[in-house]
LOVEX-569117 format. One record per residue (C-alpha): residue number from 0; residue in three letters; x, y, z. Coordinates in steps of 0.25 Angstrom, whole numbers, m for minus. Example, Ala and Ser with C-alpha at 12.3 -4.5 7.8 and 13.67 -1.06 7.14 Angstrom:
residues 2
LUMKE | drenkol | lokol | u | v | w
LUMKE | 0 | ALA | 49 | m18 | 31 .
LUMKE | 1 | SER | 55 | m4 | 29 .
//
This chain:
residues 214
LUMKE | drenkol | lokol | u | v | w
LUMKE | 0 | UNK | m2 | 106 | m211 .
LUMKE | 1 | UNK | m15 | 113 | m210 .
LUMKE | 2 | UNK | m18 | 124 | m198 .
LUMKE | 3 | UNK | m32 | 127 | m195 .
LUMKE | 4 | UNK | m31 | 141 | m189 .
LUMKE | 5 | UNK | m42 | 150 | m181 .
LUMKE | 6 | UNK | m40 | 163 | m178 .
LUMKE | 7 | UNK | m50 | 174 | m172 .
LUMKE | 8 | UNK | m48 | 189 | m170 .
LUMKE | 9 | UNK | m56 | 201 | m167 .
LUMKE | 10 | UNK | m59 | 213 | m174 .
LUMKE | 11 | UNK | m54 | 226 | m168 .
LUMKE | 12 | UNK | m64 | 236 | m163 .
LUMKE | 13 | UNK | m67 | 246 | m175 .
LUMKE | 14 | UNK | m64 | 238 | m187 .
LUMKE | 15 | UNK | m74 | 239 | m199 .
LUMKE | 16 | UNK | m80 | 226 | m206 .
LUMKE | 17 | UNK | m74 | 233 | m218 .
LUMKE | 18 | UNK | m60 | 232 | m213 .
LUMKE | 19 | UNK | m62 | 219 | m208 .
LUMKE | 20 | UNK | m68 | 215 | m222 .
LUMKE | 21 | UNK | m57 | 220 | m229 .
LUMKE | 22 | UNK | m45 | 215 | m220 .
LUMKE | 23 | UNK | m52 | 201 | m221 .
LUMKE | 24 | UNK | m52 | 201 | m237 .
LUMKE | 25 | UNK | m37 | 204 | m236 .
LUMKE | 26 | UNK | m34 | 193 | m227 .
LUMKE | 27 | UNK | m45 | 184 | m236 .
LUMKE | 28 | UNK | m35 | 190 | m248 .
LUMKE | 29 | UNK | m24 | 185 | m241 .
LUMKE | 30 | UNK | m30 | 169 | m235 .
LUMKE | 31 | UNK | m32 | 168 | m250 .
LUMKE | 32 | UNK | m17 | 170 | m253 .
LUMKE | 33 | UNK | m14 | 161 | m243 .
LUMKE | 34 | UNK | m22 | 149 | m247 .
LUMKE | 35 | UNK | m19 | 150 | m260 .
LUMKE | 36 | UNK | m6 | 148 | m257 .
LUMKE | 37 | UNK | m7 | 137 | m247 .
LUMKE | 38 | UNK | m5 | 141 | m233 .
LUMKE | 39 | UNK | m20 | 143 | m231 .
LUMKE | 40 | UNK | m32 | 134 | m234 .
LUMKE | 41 | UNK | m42 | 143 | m229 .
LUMKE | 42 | UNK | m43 | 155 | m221 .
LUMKE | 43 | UNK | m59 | 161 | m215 .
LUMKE | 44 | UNK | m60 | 173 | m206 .
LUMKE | 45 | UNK | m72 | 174 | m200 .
LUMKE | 46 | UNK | m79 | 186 | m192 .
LUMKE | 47 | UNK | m90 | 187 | m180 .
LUMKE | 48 | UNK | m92 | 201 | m173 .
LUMKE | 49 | UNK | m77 | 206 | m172 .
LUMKE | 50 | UNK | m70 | 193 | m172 .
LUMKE | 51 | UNK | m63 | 187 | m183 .
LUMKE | 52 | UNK | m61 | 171 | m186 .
LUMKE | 53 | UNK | m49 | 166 | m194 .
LUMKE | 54 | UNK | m49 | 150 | m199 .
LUMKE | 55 | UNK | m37 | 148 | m208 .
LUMKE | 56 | UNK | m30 | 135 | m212 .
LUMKE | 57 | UNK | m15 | 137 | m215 .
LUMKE | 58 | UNK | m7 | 127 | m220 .
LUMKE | 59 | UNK | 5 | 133 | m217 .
LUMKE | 60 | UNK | 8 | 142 | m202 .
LUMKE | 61 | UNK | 4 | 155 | m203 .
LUMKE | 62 | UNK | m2 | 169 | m194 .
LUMKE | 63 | UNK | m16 | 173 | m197 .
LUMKE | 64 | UNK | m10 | 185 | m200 .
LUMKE | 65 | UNK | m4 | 181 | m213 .
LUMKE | 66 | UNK | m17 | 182 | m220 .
LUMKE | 67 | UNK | m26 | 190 | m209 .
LUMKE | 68 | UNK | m16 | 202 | m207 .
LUMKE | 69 | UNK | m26 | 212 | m214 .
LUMKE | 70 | UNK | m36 | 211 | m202 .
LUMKE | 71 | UNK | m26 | 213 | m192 .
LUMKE | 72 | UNK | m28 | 228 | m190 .
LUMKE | 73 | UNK | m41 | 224 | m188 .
LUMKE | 74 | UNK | m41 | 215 | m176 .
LUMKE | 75 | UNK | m38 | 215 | m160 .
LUMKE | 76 | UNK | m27 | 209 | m154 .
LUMKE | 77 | UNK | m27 | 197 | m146 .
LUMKE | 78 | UNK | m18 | 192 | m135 .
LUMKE | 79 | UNK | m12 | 178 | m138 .
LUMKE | 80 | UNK | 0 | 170 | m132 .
LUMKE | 81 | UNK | 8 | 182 | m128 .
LUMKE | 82 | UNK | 5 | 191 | m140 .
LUMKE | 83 | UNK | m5 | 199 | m147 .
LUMKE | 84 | UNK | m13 | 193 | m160 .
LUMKE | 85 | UNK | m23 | 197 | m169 .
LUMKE | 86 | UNK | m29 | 184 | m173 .
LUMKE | 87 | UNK | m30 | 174 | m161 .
LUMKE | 88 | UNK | m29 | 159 | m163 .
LUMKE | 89 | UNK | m41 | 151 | m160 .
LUMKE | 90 | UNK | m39 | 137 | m155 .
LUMKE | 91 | UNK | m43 | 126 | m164 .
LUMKE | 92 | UNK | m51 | 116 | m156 .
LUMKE | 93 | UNK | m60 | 108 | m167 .
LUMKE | 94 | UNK | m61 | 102 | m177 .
LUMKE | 95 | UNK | m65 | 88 | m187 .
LUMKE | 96 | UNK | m54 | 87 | m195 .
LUMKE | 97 | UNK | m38 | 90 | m197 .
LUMKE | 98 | UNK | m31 | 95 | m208 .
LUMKE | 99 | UNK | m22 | 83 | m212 .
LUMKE | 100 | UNK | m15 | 91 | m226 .
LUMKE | 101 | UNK | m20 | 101 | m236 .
LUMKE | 102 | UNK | m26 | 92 | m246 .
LUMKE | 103 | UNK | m32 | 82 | m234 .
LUMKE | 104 | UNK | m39 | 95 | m229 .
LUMKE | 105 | UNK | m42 | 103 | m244 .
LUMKE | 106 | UNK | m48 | 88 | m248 .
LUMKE | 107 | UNK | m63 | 93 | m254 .
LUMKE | 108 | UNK | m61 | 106 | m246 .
LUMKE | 109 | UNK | m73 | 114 | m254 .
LUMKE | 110 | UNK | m81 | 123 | m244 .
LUMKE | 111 | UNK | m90 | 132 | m248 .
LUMKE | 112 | UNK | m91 | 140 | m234 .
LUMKE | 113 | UNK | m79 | 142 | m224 .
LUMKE | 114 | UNK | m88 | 144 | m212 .
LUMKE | 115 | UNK | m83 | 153 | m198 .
LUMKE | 116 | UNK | m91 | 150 | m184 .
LUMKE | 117 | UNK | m89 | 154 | m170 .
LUMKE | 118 | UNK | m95 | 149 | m158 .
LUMKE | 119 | UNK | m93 | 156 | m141 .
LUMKE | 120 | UNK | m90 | 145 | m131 .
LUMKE | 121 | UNK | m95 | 147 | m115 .
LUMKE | 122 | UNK | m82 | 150 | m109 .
LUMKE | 123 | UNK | m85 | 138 | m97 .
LUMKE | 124 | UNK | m88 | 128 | m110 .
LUMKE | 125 | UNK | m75 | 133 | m118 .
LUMKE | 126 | UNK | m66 | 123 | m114 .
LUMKE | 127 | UNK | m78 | 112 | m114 .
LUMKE | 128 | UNK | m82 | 114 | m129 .
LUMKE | 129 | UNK | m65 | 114 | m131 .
LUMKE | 130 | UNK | m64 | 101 | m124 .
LUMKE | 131 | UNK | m74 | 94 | m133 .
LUMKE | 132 | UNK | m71 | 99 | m146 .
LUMKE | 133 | UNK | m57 | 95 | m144 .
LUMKE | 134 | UNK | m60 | 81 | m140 .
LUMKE | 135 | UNK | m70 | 80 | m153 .
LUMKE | 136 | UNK | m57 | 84 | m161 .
LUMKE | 137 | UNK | m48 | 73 | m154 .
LUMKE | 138 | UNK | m57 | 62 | m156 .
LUMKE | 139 | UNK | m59 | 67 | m170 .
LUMKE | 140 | UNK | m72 | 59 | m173 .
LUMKE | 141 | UNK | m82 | 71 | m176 .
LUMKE | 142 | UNK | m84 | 73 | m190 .
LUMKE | 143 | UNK | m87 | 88 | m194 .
LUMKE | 144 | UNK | m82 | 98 | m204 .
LUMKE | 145 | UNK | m68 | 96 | m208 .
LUMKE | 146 | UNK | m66 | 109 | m209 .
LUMKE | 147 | UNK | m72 | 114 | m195 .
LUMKE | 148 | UNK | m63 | 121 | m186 .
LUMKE | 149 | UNK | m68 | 126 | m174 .
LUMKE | 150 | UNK | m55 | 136 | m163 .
LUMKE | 151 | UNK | m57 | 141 | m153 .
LUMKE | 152 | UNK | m53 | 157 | m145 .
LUMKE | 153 | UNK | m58 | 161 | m133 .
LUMKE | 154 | UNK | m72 | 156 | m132 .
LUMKE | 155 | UNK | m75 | 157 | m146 .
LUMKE | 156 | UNK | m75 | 146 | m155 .
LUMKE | 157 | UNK | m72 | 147 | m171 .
LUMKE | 158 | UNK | m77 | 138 | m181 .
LUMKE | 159 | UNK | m73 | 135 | m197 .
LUMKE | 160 | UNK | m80 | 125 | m205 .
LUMKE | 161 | UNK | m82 | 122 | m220 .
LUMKE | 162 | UNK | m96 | 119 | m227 .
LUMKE | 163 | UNK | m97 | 112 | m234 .
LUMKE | 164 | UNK | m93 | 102 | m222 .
LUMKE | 165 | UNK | m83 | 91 | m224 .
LUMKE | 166 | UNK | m86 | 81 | m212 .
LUMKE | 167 | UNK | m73 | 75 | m206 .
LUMKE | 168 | UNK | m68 | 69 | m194 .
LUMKE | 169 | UNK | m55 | 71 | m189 .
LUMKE | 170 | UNK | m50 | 56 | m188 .
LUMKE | 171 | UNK | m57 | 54 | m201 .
LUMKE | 172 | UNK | m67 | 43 | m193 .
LUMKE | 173 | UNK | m79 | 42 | m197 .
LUMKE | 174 | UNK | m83 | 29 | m190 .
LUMKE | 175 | UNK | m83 | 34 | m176 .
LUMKE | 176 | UNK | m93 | 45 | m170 .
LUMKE | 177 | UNK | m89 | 56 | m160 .
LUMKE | 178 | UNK | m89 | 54 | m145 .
LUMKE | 179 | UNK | m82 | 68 | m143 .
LUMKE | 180 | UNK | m93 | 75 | m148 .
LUMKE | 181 | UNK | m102 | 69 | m138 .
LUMKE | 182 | UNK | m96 | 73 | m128 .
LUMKE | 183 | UNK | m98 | 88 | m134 .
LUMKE | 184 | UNK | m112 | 86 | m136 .
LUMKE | 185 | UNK | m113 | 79 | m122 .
LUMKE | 186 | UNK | m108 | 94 | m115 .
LUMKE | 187 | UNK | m118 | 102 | m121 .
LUMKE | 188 | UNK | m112 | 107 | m133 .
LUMKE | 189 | UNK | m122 | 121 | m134 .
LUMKE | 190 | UNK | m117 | 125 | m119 .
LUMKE | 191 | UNK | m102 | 129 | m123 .
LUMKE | 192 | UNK | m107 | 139 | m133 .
LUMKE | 193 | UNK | m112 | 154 | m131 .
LUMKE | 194 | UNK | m120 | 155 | m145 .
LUMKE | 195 | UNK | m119 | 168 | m154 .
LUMKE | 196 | UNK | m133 | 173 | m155 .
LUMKE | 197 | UNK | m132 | 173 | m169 .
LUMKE | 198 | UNK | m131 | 159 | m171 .
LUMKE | 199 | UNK | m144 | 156 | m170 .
LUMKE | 200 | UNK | m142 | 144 | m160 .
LUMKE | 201 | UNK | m127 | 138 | m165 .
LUMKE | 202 | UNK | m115 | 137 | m158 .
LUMKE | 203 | UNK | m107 | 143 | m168 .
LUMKE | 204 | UNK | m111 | 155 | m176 .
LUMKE | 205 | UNK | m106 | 156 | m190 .
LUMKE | 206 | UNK | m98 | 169 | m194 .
LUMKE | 207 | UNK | m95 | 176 | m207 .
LUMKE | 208 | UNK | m81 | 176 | m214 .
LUMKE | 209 | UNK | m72 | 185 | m219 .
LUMKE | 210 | UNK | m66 | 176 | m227 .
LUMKE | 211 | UNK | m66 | 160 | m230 .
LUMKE | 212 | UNK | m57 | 156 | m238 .
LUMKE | 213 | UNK | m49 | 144 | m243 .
//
């Protein structure tokens, strides 16, 4: 079984970028270790102002803090189900295709850039933007990026993706068009969003990595 995991944490008041940058190359040093021997496919940690992105693929259960435990002095604490954490969990909400076993989703996996972005959602369109993402993925007709991976915490939304792109669907049908994604469009997709000035006009802005690795 393969897990797609999204994490997000935020940078404690005071660090340097030269702490930041040399926790993140031991816990790149570390991913490494751990994909060549299995458990991980591919592990990106992406930044943006103090916050901090993780996108892994496991194929065996683990904590984030197997591989990110050097940046943990580093990070602030967040309050989650009763306890306090340094990486909190981001809900994965879309998506075009599911990873079925290790070869079905290696099959011609050959990217040359493992890309992060992140988008902020109107908090009275949150639960709207949810609503119709989820209902794309249910009906599973949209073809996009196979490996497009898009969670959500708060009102921010976190997106991964591969180029060169590999376009799938998720029921592998290709002979039916989207009627979900319709219904998207039909609610005024630009509304939900509040756009980083620096995107020059996207919804989602892309952000530099620390590491991408796989």
């Amino acid at each position: 079984m393969i897990c797609r995991c999204h994490y997000r944490a935020q940078v404690a008041t005071g660090v340097s970028e030269i702490e930041l940058v040399e926790a993140a190359d031991r816990c790149r040093a570390m991913a490494e270790e751990f994909i060549k021997k299995g458990t991980l496919l591919t592990a990106a940690l992406y930044h943006y102002e103090n916050m901090l992105f993780l996108y892994y693929e496991e194929t065996k259960e683990m904590e984030p803090v197997c591989f990110m435990e050097p940046l943990t002095p580093f990070l602030e604490s967040w309050p989650q189900g009763g306890k306090v954490k340094h990486w909190a969990k981001m809900q994965h909400i879309y998506f075009h295709s599911e990873p079925k076993s290790i070869e079905q989703w290696q099959e011609n996996r050959r990217p040359e850039h493992r890309r992060g972005r992140i988008a902020r959602l109107r908090e009275d369109k949150l639960w709207d933007y949810v609503y119709h993402h989820i209902n794309i993925v249910r009906e599973g007709l949209l073809t996009g990026d196979k490996y497009q991976s898009i969670a959500l915490h708060e009102d921010i939304l976190f997106s991964y993706f591969e180029e060169p792109k590999t376009m799938v669907n998720i029921r592998e049908d290709y002979s039916r068009t989207s009627e979900a994604i319709n219904d998207w469009l039909a609610v005024d997709p630009e509304s939900h969003f509040i756009p980083y000035p620096e995107a020059e006009g996207e919804n989602f802005l892309i952000i530099p990595s620390y590491f991408a690795v796989g």
